[in-house]
C-alpha positions in Angstrom: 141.6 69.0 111.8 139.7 65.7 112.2 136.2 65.2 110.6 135.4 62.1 111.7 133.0 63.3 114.6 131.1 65.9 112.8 127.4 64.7 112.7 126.4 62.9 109.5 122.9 64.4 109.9 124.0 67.6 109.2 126.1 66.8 106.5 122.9 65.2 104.8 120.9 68.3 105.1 123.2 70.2 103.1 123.6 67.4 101.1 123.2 68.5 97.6 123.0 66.4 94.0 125.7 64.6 93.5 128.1 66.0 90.2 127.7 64.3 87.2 129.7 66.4 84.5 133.9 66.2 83.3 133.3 69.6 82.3 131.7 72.6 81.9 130.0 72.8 79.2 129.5 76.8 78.6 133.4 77.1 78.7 134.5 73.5 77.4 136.9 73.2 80.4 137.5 72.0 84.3 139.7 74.6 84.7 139.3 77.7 86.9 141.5 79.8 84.2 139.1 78.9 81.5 136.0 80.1 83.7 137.7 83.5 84.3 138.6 84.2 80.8 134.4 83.2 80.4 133.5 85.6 82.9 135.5 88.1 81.7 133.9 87.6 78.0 130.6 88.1 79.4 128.5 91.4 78.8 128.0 92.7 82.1 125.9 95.8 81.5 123.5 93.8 79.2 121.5 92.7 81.9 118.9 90.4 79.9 121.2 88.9 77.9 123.7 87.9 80.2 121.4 87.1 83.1 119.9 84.2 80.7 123.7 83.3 79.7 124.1 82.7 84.2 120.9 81.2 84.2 121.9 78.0 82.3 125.8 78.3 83.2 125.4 78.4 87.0 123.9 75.0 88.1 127.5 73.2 85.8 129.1 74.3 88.8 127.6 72.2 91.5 127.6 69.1 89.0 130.7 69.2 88.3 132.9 66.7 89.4 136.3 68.9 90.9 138.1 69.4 94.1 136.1 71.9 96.5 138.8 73.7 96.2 138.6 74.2 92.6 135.0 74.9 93.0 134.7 77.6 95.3 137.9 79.3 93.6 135.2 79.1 90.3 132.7 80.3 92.3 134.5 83.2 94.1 135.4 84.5 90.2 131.3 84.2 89.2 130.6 85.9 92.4 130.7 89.5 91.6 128.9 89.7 88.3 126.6 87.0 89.7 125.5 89.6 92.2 125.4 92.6 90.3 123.3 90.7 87.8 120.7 89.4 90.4 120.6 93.0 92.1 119.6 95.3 88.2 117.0 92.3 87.8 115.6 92.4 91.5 115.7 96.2 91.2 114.4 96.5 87.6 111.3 94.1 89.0 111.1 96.4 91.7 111.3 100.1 90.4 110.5 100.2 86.3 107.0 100.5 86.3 107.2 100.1 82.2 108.0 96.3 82.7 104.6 94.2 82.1 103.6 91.1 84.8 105.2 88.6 81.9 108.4 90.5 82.0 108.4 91.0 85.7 107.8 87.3 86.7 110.9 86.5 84.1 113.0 88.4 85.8 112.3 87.5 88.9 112.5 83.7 88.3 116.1 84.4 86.8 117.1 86.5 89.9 116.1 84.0 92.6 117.3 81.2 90.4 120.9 82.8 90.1 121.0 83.2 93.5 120.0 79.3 94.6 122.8 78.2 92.2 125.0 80.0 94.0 123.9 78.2 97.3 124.2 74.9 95.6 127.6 75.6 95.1 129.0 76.9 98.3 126.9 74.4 99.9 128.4 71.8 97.5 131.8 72.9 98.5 131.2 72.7 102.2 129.6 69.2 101.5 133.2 68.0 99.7 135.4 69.6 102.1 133.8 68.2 105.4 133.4 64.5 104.0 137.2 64.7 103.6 139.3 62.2 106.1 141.3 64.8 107.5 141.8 68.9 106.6 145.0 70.4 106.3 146.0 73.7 107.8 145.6 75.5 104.3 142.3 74.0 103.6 140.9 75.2 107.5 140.1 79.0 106.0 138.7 78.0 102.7 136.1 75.7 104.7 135.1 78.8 106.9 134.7 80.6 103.9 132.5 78.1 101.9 130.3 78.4 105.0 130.2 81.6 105.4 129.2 82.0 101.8 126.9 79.9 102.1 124.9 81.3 105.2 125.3 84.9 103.0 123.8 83.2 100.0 120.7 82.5 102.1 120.6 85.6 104.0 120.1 87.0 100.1 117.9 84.8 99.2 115.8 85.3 102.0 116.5 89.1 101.7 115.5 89.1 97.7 111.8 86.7 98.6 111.1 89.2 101.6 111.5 92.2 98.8 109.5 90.2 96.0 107.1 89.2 98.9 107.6 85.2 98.0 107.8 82.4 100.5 111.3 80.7 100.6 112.2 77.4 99.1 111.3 73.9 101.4 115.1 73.4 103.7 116.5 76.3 103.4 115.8 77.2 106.7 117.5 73.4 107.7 120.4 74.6 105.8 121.2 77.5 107.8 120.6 75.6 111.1 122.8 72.8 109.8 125.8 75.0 108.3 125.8 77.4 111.9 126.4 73.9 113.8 128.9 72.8 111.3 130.8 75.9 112.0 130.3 75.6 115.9 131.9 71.9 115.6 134.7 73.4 113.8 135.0 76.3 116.1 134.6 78.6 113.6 131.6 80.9 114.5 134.0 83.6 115.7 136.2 83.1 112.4 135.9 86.9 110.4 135.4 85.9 106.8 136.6 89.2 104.3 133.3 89.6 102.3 133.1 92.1 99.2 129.5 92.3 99.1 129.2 93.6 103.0 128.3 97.6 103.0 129.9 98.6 106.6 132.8 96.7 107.5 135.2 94.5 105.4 135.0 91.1 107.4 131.8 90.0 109.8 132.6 86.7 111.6 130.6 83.6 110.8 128.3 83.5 113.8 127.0 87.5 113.1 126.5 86.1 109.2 123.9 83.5 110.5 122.7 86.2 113.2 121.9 88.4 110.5 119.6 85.7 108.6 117.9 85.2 111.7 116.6 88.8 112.4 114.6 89.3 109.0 112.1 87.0 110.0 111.6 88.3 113.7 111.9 92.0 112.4 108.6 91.0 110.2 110.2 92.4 106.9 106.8 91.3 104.8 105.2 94.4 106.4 107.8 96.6 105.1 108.4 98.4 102.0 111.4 97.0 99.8 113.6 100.4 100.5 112.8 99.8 104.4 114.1 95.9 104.1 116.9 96.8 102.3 118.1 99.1 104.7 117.4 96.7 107.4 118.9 94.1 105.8 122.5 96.4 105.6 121.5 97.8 109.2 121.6 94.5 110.4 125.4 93.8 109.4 126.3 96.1 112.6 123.5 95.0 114.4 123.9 91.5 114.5 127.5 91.9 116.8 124.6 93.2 119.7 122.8 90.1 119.0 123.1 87.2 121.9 122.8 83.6 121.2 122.3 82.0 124.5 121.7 78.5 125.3 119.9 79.0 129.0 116.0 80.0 128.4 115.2 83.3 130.1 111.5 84.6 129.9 112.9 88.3 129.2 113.8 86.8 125.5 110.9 86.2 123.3 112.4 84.8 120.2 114.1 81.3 120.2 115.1 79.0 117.4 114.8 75.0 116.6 118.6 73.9 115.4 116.9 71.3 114.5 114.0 72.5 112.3 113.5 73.5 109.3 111.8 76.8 111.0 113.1 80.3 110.8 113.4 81.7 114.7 110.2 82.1 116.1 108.1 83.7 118.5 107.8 81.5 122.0 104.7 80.9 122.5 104.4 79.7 118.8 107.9 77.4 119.4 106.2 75.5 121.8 103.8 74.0 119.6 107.2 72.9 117.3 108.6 69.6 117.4 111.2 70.7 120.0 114.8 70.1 119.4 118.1 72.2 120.1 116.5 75.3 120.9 119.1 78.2 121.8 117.2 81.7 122.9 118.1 85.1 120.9 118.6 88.3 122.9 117.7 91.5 121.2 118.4 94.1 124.3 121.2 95.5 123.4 119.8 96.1 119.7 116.4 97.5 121.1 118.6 99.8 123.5 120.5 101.0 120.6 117.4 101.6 118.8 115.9 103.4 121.8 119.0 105.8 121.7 117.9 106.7 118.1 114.7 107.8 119.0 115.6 110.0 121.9 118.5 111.6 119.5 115.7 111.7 117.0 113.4 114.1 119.8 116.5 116.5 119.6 117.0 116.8 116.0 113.8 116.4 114.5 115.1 113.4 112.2 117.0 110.3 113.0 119.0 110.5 110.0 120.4 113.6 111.2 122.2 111.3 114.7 122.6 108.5 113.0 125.2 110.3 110.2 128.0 109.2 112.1 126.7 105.4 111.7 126.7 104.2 108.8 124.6 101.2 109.4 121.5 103.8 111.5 121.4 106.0 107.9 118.3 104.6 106.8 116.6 103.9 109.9 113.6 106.7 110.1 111.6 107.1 113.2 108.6 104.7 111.5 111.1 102.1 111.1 112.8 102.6 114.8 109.1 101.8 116.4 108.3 98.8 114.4 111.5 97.2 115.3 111.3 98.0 118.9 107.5 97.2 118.3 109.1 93.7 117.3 112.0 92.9 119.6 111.0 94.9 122.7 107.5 93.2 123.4 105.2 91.0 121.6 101.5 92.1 121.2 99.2 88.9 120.8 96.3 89.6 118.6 93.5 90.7 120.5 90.7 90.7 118.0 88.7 87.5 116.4 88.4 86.4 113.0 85.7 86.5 110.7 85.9 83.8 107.7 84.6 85.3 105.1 84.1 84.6 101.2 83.0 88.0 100.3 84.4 90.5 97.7 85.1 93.8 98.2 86.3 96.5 96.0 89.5 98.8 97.1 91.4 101.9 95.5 95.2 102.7 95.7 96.6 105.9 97.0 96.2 109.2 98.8 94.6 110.6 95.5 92.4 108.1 94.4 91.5 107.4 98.7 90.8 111.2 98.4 88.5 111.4 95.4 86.3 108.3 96.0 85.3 109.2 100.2 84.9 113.2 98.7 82.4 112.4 96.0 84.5 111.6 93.0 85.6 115.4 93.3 89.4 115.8 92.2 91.3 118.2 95.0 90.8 121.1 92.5 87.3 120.9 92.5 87.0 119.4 96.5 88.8 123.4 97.3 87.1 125.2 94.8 84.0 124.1 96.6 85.0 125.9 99.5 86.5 129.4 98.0 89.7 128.1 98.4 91.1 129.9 95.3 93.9 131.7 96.6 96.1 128.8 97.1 97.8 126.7 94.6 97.3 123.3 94.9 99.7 120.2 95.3 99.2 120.1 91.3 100.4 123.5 90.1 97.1 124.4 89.2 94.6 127.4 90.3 91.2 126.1 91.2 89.8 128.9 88.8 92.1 127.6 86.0 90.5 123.9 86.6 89.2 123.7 83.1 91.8 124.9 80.9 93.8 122.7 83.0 95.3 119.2 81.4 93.3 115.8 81.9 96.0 114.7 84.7 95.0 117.9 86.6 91.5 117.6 86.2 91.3 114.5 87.8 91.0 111.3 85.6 88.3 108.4 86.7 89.6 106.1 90.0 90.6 102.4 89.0 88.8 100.4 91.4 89.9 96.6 92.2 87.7 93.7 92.8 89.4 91.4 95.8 88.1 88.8 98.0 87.4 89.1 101.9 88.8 85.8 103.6 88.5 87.0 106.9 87.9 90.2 108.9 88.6 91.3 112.3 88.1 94.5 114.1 91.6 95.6 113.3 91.0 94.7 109.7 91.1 92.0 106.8 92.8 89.4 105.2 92.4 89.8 101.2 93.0 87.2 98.3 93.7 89.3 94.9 93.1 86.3 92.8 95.3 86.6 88.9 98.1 89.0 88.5 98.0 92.4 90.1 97.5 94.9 87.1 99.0 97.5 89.7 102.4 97.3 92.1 101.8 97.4 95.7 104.0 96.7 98.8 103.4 97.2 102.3 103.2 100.5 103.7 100.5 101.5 100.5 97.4 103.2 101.6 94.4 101.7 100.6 90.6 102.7 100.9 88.1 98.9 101.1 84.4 98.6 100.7 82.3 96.2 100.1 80.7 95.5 97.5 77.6 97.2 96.3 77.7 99.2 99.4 78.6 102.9 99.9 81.2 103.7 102.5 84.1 103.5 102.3 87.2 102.5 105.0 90.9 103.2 105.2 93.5 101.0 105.4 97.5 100.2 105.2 98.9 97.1 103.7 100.3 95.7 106.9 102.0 92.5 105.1 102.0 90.7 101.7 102.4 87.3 100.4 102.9 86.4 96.9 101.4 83.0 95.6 101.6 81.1 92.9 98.8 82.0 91.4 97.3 84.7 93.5 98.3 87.6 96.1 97.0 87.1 99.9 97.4 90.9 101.7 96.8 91.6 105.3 95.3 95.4 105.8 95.4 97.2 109.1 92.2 99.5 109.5 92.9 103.0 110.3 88.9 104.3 109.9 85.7 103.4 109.2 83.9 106.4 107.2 86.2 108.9 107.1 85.4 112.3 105.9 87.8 113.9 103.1 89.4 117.0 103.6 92.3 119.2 102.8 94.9 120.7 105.4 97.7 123.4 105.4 100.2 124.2 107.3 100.2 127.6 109.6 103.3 129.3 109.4 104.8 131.4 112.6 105.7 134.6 110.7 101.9 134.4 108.5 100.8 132.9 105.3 100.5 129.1 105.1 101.1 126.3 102.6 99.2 124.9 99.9 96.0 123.0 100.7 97.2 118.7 100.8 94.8 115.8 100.5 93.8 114.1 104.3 91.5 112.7 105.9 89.2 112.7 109.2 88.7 109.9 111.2 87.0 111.1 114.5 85.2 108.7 116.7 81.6 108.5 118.2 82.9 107.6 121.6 82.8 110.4 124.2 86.1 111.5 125.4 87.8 109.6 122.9 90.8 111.7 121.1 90.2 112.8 117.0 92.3 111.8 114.9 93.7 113.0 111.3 95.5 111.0 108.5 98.1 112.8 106.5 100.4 112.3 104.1 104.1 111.5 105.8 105.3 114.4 104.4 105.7 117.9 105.8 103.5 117.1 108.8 104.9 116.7 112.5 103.6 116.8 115.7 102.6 120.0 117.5 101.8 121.9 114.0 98.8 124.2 113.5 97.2 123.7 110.6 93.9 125.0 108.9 91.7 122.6 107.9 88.8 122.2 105.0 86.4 119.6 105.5 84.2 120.4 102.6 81.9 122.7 104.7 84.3 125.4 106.1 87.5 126.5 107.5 89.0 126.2 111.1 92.1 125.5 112.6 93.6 122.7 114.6 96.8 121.4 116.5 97.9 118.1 115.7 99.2 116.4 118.6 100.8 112.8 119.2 101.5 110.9 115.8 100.8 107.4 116.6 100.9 105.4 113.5 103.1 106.3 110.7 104.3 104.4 107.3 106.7 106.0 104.3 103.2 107.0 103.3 100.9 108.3 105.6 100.8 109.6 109.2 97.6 109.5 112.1 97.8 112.3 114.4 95.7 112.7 117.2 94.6 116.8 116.7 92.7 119.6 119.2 90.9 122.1 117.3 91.6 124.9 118.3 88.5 127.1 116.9 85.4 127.0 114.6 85.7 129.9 112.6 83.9 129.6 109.5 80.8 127.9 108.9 82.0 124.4 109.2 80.6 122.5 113.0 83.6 121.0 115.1 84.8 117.8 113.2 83.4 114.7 114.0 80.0 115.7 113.3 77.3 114.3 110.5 78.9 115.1 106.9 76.3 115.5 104.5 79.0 113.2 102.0 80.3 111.0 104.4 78.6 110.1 107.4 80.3 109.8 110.8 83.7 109.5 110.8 85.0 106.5 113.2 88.5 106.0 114.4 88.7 102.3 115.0 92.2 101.9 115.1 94.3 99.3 117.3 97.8 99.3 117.3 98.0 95.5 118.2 96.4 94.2 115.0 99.2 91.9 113.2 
């Protein structure tokens, strides 16, 4: 198989260092036995330890002056405890919330270091085998492999920044670009390539490996929780065979992508202002059809797990997650609303509970029922309102850490924050938040719609859900009698006549067409929840009827001597 017409260009934009070593140095040898003996010496379930151990061993072997061949057999044996390595850090970043900032930022420098070394080598090897004159016949399948490694090394990097919430590196983008038109010029886009690390099938072919890069961006991961993009990012292993590439423009596509850029795919209209080079359209029909499917199975099961059990790759898609990719591939809203610059601050508080306690008068839930006679119900904490104080601290309700952030700019569908300094708490999107500002009273509620990570600072986008919203408390009705415990949630009913109430609740056990009763501080009465129109892993807005006024409470949505008017501002098409 000739090189000799493959485009230079794209062989410099994978060009990497070049070597400069005999040997490597953390096994005194050039050989590949001598770097499996290594790997097999190493510690794997010491996490730390060995992580640091990869951390300065890994970049030897793209400066290390070998065949290709040699180097991607060396790099096919560091592989596996490579990954599992990279995966306990990303996840103990992630899920131990014993880890301080320090400790967290360590790791996750190791983790995304480990994983560009790995690039650097694949790319290396791909670099090496392409400038050769000619490639035999038993060299053809180790060159689709180094690419295909190499696309899957930046699918997980991309996959481990979107989860950390960090932008990717300068080129890696051109990489990707470069390394799918290698393979085309090779003919080698339809080449399977056996891959230990894929979840659903044993082999995915080179052009679905570069596919499967592409949809993160487009399925806007950054406004998704890490569990949501990692089951994405395994959804989209299947997914990407439904994927089309096609080089004709059609206006019923509304992603495209530069070849020639060093751009992830984009939407359209925001292509067009791109210096324009190869530019190849991406079809997601047939995934948005498929997705469709799920959400009509889910109407006749009541979950989407439940259809999608047969499907490996549909077992983590909930109906949330369904709408905001068919939200993303089927249409594309354009932001309605203007912008506000702003330099303001503004103070904010994390969580149902602490949301709860602040809008309902620094009352803990005990108290916020006990308030209304509601002693006959346990509540969420496993305490009786009448046992509130011989209750522990935890159940009494402990003081609401409140955050101090700074407005950049604000919009009717909510604001753009700049949390200056390391967060002293975790958040991701999908996390309720309440936002005031500050010195002022009232409170609004918000989700974290997306999240970037800087170097020295964290810029949020929030999505409003309501101005003033009145706390409450809600249980279920049951059919035979009796109903559950009273749970935290809040109204958000508007002023405009005719224009449909609405209720937040936690995601769990509410669903649409439930009666519940309903405490809003002033009395008891019962409503029907209707159409749920905005839902996270978190919370749930329902639009709701009530459906009497029993008690001494006034229909909701009037004056509440804590809150003030409740507002439902929400707007589906703020991004």
């Amino acid at each position: 198989m000739n090189t000799h017409n493959l485009s230079r260009a794209l062989l410099a934009n994978i060009a990497p260092p070049a070597p400069n070593m005999s040997k490597l140095s953390f096994c005194a040898s050039n050989k590949v036995s001598k770097v499996s003996a290594w790997v097999d010496a190493l510690h794997a379930t010491q996490i730390p330890y060995t992580s640091v151990i990869l951390y300065k061993a890994l970049p030897e072997i793209h400066q290390l002056q070998t065949s290709p061949e040699n180097r991607l057999a060396m790099l096919e044996i560091l592989r596996p405890t490579t990954q599992n390595i990279i995966g306990a850090l990303i996840d103990d970043a992630l899920v131990n919330k014993q880890s301080s900032i320090s400790e967290i930022k360590k790791a996750t420098i190791v983790a995304l270091s480990l994983q560009k070394s790995m690039l650097d080598g694949y790319l290396r090897c791909v670099y090496d085998f392409c400038n050769a004159k000619k490639l035999s016949a038993a060299v053809v399948p180790q060159l689709a492999m180094a690419i295909h490694r190499s696309i899957t090394a930046i699918g997980l990097l991309v996959l481990k920044r979107y989860q950390l919430y960090t932008l990717p590196p300068s080129g890696l983008w051109r990489n990707l670009h470069s390394l799918f038109q290698i393979a085309e010029h090779f003919d080698f886009l339809a080449t399977p390539v056996v891959d230990p690390l894929l979840v659903n099938a044993k082999a995915i072919n080179i052009q679905r490996a570069y596919v499967r890069v592409l949809m993160m961006p487009t399925a806007k991961l950054n406004q998704l929780s890490k569990n949501d993009v990692q089951a994405l990012y395994h959804a989209f292993e299947d997914w990407s065979a439904a994927v089309k590439l096609l080089s004709h423009r059609s206006d019923d596509n509304f992603y495209a992508v530069d070849l020639d850029s060093d751009h992830p795919a984009l939407c359209k209209n925001r292509l067009a202002n791109q210096t324009a080079g190869r530019i190849i359209d991406i079809s997601f029909k047939h995934v948005v059809v498929h997705l469709t499917s799920l959400q009509q199975a889910q109407s006749h099961t009541g979950e989407i797990e439940t259809a999608a059990q047969s499907n490996g790759s549909d077992s983590g898609i909930t109906t949330s997650l369904a709408n905001h990719l068919i939200g993303c591939w089927g249409s594309i809203a354009q932001r309605k609303q203007e912008r506000k610059n702003l330099q303001a601050s503004a103070d904010l508080c994390i969580g149902l509970v602490d949301c709860h306690k602040m809008i309902g008068g620094g009352l803990s839930f005990d108290e916020f029922n006990r308030m209304g006679g509601l002693n006959v119900v346990e509540s969420p904490l496993g305490v009786y309102p009448n046992d509130l104080n011989n209750a522990p601290p935890t159940a009494r309700g402990k003081d609401v850490n409140t955050y101090r952030v700074t407005v950049q700019n604000q919009s009717t569908g909510g604001f753009c924050l700049l949390w200056q300094g390391d967060k002293p708490v975790r958040i991701e999107a999908g996390e309720f938040i309440g936002i005031k500002n500050t010195g002022k009273r009232t409170w609004s509620l918000c989700v974290v719609r997306w999240i970037k990570q800087l170097k020295h600072a964290t810029q949020m986008g929030l999505q409003l859900l309501s101005k003033s919203p009145i706390a409450a408390g809600a249980a279920q009705e049951y059919d035979m009698g009796g109903q559950s415990p009273y749970m935290r949630v809040f109204l958000c009913s508007s002023k405009a006549p005719g224009e449909a109430l609405s209720i937040i609740t936690p995601n769990k056990p509410f669903s649409e067409h439930e009666r519940l009763k309903l405490y809003d501080g002033d009395g008891v009465y019962s409503i029907l929840l209707n159409e749920c129109f905005f839902s996270t892993s978190i919370v749930k807005q329902f639009c709701y009827t009530p459906t009497d006024t029993a008690g001494t409470s006034a229909p909701p949505g009037r004056e509440n001597s804590r809150t003030g008017k409740a507002q439902r501002t929400f707007d589906n098409s703020w991004d």
